[in-house]
C-alpha positions in Angstrom: 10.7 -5.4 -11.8 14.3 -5.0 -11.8 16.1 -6.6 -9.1 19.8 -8.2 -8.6 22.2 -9.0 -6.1 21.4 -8.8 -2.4 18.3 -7.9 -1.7 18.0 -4.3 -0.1 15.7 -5.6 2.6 15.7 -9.2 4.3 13.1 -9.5 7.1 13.3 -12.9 8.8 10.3 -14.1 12.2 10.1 -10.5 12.7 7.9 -10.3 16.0 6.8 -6.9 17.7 4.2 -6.6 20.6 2.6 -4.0 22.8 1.2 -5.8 26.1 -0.2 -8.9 24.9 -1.0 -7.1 21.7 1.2 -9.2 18.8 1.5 -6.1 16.2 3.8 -8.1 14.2 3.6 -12.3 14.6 5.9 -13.5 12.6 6.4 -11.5 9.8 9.3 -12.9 6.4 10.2 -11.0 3.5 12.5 -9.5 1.0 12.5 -6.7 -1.3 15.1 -6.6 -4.2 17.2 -3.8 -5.6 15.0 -1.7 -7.7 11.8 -3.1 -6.6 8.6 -1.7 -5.6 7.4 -3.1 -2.7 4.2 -2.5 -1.2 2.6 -3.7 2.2 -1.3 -3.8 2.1 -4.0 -3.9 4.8 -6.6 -2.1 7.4 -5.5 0.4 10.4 -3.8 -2.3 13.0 -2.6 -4.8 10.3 0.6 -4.2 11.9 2.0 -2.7 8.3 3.4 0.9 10.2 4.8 -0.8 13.0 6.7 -3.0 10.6 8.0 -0.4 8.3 9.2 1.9 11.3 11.0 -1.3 12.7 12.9 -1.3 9.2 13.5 2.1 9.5 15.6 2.1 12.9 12.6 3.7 14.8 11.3 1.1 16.7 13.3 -2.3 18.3 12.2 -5.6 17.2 11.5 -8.2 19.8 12.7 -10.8 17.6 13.9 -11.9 14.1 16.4 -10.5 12.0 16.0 -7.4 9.8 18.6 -6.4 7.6 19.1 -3.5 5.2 21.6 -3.4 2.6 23.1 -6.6 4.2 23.4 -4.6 7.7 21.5 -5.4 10.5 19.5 -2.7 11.6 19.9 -2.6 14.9 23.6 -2.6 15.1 23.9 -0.4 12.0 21.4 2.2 12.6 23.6 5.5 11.8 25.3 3.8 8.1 22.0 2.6 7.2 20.0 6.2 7.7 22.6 8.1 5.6 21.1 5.7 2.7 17.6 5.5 3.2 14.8 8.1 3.0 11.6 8.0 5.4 8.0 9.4 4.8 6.1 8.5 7.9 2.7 8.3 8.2 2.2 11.5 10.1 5.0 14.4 10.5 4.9 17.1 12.5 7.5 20.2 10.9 8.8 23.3 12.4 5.6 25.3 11.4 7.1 28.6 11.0 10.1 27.5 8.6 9.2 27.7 4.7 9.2 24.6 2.1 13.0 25.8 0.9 14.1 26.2 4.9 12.8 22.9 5.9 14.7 21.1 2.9 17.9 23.3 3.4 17.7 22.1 7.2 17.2 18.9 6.8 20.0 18.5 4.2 22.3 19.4 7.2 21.9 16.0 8.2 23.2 14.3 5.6 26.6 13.8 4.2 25.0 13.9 0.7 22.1 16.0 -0.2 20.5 16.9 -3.4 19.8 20.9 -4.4 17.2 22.2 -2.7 15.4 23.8 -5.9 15.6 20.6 -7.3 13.7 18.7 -4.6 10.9 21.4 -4.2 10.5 20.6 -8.4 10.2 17.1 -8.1 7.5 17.6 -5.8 5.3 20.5 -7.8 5.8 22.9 -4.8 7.6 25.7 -6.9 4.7 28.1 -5.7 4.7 27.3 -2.4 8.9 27.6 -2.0 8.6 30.5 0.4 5.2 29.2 2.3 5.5 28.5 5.9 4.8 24.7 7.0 1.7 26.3 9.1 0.5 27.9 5.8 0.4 24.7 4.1 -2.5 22.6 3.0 -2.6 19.1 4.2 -1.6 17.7 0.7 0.7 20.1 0.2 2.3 18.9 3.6 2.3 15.9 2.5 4.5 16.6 -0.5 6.9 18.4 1.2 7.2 15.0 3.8 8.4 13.2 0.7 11.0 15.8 -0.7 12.2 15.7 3.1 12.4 12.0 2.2 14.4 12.5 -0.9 16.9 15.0 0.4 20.1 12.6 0.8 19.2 11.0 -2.8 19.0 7.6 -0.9 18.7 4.5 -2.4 16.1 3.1 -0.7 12.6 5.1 0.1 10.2 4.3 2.9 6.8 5.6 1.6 4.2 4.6 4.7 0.5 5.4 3.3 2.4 8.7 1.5 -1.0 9.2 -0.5 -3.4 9.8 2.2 -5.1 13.2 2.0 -4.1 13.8 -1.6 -6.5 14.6 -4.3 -6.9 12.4 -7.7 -4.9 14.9 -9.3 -1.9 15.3 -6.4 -2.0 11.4 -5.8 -1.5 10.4 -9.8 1.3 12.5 -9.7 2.7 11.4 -6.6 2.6 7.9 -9.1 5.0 9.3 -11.4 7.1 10.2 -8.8 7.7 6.7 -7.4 7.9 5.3 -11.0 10.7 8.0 -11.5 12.5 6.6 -8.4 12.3 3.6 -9.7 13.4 4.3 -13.3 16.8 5.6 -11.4 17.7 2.6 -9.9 15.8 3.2 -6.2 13.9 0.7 -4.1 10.9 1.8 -2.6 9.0 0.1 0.0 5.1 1.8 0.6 2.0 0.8 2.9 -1.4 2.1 1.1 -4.9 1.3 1.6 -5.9 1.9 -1.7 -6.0 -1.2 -4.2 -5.8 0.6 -7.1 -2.2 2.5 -5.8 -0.9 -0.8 -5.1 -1.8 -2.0 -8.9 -0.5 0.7 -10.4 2.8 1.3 -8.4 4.2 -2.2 -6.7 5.8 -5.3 -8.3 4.9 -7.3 -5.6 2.3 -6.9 -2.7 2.5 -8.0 0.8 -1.2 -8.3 2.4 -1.0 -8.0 5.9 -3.6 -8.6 8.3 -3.7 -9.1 12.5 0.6 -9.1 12.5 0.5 -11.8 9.7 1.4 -11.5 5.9 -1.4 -13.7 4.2 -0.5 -13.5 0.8 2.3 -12.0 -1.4 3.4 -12.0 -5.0 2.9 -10.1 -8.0 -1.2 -9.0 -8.1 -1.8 -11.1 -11.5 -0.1 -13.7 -9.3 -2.3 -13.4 -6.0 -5.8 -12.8 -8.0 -4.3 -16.0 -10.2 -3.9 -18.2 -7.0 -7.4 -17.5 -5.9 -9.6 -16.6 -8.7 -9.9 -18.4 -12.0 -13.6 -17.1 -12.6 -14.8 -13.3 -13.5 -17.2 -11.4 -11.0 -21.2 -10.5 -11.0 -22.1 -7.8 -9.1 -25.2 -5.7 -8.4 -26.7 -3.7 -5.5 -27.5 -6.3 -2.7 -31.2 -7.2 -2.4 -33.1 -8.7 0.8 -34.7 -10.7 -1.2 -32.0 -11.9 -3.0 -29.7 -13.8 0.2 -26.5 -15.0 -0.3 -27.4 -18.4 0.0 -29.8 -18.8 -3.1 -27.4 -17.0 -5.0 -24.8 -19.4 -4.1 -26.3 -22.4 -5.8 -26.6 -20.6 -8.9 -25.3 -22.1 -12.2 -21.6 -21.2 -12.6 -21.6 -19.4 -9.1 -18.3 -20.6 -7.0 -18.7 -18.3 -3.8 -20.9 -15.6 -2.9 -20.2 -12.6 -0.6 -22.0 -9.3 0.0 -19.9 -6.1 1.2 -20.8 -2.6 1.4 -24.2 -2.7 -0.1 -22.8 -4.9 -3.1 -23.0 -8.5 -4.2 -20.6 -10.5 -6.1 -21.2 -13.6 -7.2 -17.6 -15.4 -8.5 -18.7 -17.1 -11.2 -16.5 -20.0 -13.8 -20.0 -19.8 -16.2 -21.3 -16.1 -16.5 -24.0 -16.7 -19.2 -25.3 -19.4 -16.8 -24.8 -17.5 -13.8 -27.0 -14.3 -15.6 -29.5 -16.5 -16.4 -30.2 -18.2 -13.2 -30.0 -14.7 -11.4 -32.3 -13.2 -13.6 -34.8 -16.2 -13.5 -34.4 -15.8 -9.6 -35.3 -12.3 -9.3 -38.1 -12.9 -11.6 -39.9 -15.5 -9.6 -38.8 -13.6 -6.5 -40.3 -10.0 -8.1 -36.8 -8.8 -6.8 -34.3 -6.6 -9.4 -30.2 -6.8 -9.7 -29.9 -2.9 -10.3 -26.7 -2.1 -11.3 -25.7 -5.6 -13.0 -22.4 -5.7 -14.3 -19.7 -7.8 -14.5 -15.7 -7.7 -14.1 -12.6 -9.5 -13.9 -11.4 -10.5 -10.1 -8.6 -7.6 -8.5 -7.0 -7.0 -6.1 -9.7 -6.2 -3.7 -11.9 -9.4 -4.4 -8.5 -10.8 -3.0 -8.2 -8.9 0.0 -12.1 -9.4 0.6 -11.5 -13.3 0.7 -8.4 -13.7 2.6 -9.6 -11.4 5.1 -13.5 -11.7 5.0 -13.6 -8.3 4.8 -12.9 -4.6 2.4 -10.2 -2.8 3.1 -11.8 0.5 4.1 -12.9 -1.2 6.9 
């Protein structure tokens, strides 16, 4: 992580609703120069109206939110010409091509980077003289983030920039954002995926009902909650969650999705019990394995439930 000097972001009681719906309750962060910064959590965490709030497109009811030491709602027009936005969903002018889009949108900047250049960076050389219409939804996609990249700003809004993309088109999405970063950029991204946010962010934001619940580093928020390694096999009527609890070793039990995990500080004990137990019990633990805790097990306790959900 490589941050110094003012932060680029400082977010401070930031407070949004809609009706008596609190989207954002109360929300405090920062995010360093050079940092990656992700915000994680379910649809209606509150994670896109808080990014677009940063971005200038939505008002705050409250708090303070400040970008490159300017507050954004007095700033808006300085602060745009530095900062490049991905939103969630985009709808482009679906009969100009990849290289008219970027050439267009690099109109609006008072510093832009070449237009072959961008459609590189995002593997759409092919696709140069496609029409947005003509475009598969991953390819849109990339072309969303060179529109984000076209004024080489300093700071990058990614919100869920992954969705829709296959393994291959989402790993190297990956390099992309560690190249940003490897120039000096911030970037701030929402994802649902756990394993995006382990890869990519040096600190994660879990966000849940308007609230941030947890944030650090992700050795530092499985750390904080999980000093034991996890047993997990497909969940069996027979065996509840409540015998399983009072296993040797077992501190918590939980089954999601057709799995259970046992969180266990004595796994050789914890084995044994289980397999005595589904003995007596003529009940099998198909698919018995075991694992360190992540990111998800996190997610799963502070929020009593997976993220997919």
């Amino acid at each position: 992580m490589a941050q110094s000097g003012e932060p680029v972001i400082r977010v401070s009681d930031l407070r949004k609703c809609y009706g008596d719906v609190k989207a954002v309750d109360g929300v405090s962060f920062e995010v360093g120069r050079g940092e990656v910064f992700g915000m994680l959590g379910p649809n209606g965490a509150g994670k896109t109206t808080t990014i677009e709030t940063l971005e200038g497109l939505r008002k705050p009811d409250s708090g303070k939110v400040e970008i490159f030491g300017m507050d954004v709602t007095r700033h808006a027009p300085s602060i745009k010409q530095r900062i490049g936005v991905q939103l969630q969903s985009v709808s482009l002018y679906p009969r100009l091509t990849v290289e008219e889009l970027l050439d267009l949108f690099g109109t609006f900047f008072e510093h832009r980077l070449p237009t072959r250049q961008l459609i590189d960076a995002v593997d759409l050389g092919e696709r140069a003289n496609a029409r947005a219409m003509d475009l598969s939804g991953g390819q849109q996609q990339r072309l969303s983030i060179a529109l984000a990249l076209v004024n080489d700003p300093e700071l990058v809004f990614l919100d869920e920039p992954t969705t829709g993309l296959d393994p291959q088109a989402r790993r190297s999405l990956w390099d992309l954002v560690k190249g940003l970063q490897s120039e000096g950029k911030s970037v701030m991204l929402t994802t649902h995926y756990m394993e995006e946010a382990a890869e990519l962010c040096d600190r994660v934001a879990i966000m849940d009902h308007g609230h941030i619940l947890e944030m650090g580093t992700v050795p530092e928020l499985i750390g904080r909650r999980f000093k034991e390694r996890a047993v997990f096999f497909d969940t069996s009527p027979k065996l509840a969650a409540e015998k399983l609890a009072t296993l040797a070793g077992v501190t918590r039990a939980s089954q999601e999705d057709g799995q259970t995990l046992l969180y266990s500080a004595n796994v050789a004990g914890t084995i044994g019990d289980l397999l005595a137990l589904a003995d007596s019990l003529d009940a099998e633990p198909r698919n018995l394995g075991i694992r360190q805790a992540t990111l998800e097990d996190v997610f799963l306790d502070l929020t009593g439930r997976a993220l997919r959900d």
